[in-house]
VOSEZA-964081 format. One record per residue (C-alpha): residue in three letters; x, y, z. Coordinates in Angstrom, 3 decimals. Layout:
<rs>
<r r="ALA" east="X" north="Y" up="Z"/>
...
</rs>
This chain:
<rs>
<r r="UNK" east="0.000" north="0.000" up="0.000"/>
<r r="UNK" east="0.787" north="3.393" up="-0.314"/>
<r r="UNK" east="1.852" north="5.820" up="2.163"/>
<r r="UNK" east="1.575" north="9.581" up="2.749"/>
<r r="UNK" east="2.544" north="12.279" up="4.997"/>
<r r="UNK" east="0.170" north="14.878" up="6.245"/>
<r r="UNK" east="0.440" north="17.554" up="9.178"/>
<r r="UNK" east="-2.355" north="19.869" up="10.463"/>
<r r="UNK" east="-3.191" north="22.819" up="8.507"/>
<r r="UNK" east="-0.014" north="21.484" up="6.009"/>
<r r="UNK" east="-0.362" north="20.986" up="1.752"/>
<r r="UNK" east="-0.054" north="17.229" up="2.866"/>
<r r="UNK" east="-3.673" north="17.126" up="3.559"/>
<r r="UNK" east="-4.876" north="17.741" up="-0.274"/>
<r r="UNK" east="-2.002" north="15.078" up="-1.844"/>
<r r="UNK" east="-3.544" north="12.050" up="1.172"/>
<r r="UNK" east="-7.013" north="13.052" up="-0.164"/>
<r r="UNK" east="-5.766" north="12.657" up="-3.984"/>
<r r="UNK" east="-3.646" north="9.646" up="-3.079"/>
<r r="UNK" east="-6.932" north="8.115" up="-1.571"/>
<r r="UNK" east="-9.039" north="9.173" up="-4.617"/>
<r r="UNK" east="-6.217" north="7.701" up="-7.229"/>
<r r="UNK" east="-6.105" north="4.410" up="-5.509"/>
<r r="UNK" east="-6.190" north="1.067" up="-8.059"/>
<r r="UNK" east="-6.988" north="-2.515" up="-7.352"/>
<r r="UNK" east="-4.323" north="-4.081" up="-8.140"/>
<r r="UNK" east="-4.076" north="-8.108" up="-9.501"/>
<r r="UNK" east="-1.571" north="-9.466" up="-6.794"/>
<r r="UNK" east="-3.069" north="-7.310" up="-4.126"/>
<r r="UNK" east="-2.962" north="-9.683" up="-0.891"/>
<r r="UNK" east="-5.668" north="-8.322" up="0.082"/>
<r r="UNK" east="-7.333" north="-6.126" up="3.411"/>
<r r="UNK" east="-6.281" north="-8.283" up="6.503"/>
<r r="UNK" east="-2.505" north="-8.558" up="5.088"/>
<r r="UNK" east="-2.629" north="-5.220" up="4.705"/>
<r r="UNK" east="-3.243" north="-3.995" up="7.623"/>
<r r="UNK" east="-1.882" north="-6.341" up="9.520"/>
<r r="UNK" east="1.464" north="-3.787" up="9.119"/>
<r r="UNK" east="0.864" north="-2.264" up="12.238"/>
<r r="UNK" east="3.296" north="1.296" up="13.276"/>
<r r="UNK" east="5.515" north="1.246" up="15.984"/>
<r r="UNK" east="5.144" north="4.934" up="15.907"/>
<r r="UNK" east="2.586" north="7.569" up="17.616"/>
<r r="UNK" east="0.074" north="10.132" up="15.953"/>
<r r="UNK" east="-0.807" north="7.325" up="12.966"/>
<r r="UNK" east="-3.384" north="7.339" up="11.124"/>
<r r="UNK" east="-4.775" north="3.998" up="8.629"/>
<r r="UNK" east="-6.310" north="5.195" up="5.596"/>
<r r="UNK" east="-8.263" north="2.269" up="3.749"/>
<r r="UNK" east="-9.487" north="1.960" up="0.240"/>
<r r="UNK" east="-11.379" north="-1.002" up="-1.077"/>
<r r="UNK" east="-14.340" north="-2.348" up="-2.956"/>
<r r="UNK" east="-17.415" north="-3.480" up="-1.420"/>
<r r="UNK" east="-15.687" north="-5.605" up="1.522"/>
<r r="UNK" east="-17.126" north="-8.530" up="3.374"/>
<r r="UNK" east="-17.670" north="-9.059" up="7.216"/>
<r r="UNK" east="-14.290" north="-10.871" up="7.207"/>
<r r="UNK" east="-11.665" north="-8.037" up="5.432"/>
<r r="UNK" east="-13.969" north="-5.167" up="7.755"/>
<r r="UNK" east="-12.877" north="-7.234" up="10.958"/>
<r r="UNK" east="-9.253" north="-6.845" up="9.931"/>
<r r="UNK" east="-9.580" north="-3.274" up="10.088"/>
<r r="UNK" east="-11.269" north="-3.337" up="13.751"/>
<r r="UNK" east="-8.896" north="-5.711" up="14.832"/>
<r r="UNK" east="-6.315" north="-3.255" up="14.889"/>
<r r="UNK" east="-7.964" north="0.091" up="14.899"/>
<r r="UNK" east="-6.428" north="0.498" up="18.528"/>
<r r="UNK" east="-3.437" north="0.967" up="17.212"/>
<r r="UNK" east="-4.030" north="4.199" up="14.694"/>
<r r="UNK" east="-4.931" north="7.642" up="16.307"/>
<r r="UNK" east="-7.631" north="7.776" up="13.230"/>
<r r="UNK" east="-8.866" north="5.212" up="10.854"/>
<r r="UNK" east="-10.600" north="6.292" up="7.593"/>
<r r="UNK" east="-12.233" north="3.091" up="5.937"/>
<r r="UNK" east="-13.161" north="4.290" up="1.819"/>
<r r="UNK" east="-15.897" north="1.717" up="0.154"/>
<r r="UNK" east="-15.700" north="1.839" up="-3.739"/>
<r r="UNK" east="-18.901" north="0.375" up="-6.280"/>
<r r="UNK" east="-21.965" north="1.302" up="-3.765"/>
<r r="UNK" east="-24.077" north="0.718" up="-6.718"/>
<r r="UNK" east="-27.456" north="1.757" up="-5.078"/>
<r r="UNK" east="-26.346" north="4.442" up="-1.884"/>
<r r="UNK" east="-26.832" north="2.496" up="1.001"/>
<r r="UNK" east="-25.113" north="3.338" up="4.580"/>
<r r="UNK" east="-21.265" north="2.231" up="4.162"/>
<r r="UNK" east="-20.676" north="-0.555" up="6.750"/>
<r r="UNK" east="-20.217" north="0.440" up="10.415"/>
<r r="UNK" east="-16.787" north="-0.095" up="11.418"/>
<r r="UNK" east="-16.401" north="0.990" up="15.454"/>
<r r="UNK" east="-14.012" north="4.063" up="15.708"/>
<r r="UNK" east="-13.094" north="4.535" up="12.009"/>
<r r="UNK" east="-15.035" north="7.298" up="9.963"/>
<r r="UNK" east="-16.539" north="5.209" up="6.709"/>
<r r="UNK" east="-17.680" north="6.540" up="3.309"/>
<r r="UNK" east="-19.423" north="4.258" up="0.644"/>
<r r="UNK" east="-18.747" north="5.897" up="-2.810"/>
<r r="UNK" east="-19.880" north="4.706" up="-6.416"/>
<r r="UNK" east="-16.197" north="5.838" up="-7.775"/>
<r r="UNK" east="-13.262" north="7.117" up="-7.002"/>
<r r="UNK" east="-14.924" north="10.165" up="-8.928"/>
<r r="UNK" east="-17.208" north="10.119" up="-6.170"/>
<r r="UNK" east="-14.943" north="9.870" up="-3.395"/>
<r r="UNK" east="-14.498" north="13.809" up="-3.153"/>
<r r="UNK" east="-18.178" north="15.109" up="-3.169"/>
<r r="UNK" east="-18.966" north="11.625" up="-0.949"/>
<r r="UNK" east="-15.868" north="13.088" up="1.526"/>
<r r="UNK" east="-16.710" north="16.071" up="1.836"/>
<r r="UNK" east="-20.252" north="15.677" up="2.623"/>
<r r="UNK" east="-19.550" north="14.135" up="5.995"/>
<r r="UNK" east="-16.239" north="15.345" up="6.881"/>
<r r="UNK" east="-16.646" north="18.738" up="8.924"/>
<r r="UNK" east="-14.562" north="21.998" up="7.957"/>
</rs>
């Protein structure tokens, strides 16, 4: 996976957002519970996920170490009919069509 550096207030914030937007599956990918199971060492982390339309198994991944990330963002791609995005305890979740969508989608629930 990819990885990004963004401070408060910093340019960094607009190049995570348009890393998480450009995001592409990927043939080999290992897949969600692999991924995350690369845990920091480090404080002030955050997990930023991006993945089609996940099963109960590849969402537990992502709870199973959510303890471990000062903030966990959790980005659904192919909602094909705008239901709720899964509930994921302590991450913030989004349920987009696209990656086009992710933006407007974003921005709608994330406070300014």
């Amino acid at each position: 996976g990819a990885t990004a550096v963004a401070e408060r207030g910093g340019d960094g914030v607009v190049s995570l957002l348009d890393l998480l937007a450009g995001v592409e599956a990927e043939p080999d990918d290992p897949g969600l519970p692999a991924r995350v199971g690369r845990v920091p060492d480090d404080d002030g982390v955050s997990l930023g996920v991006v993945t089609g339309q996940s099963g109960g198994g590849e969402l537990r991944a992502v709870t199973a170490v959510r303890n471990r990330f000062d903030m966990v963002s959790l980005v659904q791609v192919g909602e094909l009919y705008d239901r709720a995005p899964t509930a994921v305890a302590g991450a913030y979740v989004v349920n987009c069509r696209t990656s086009e969508d992710f933006a407007r989608v974003w921005n709608r629930g994330v406070r300014r």
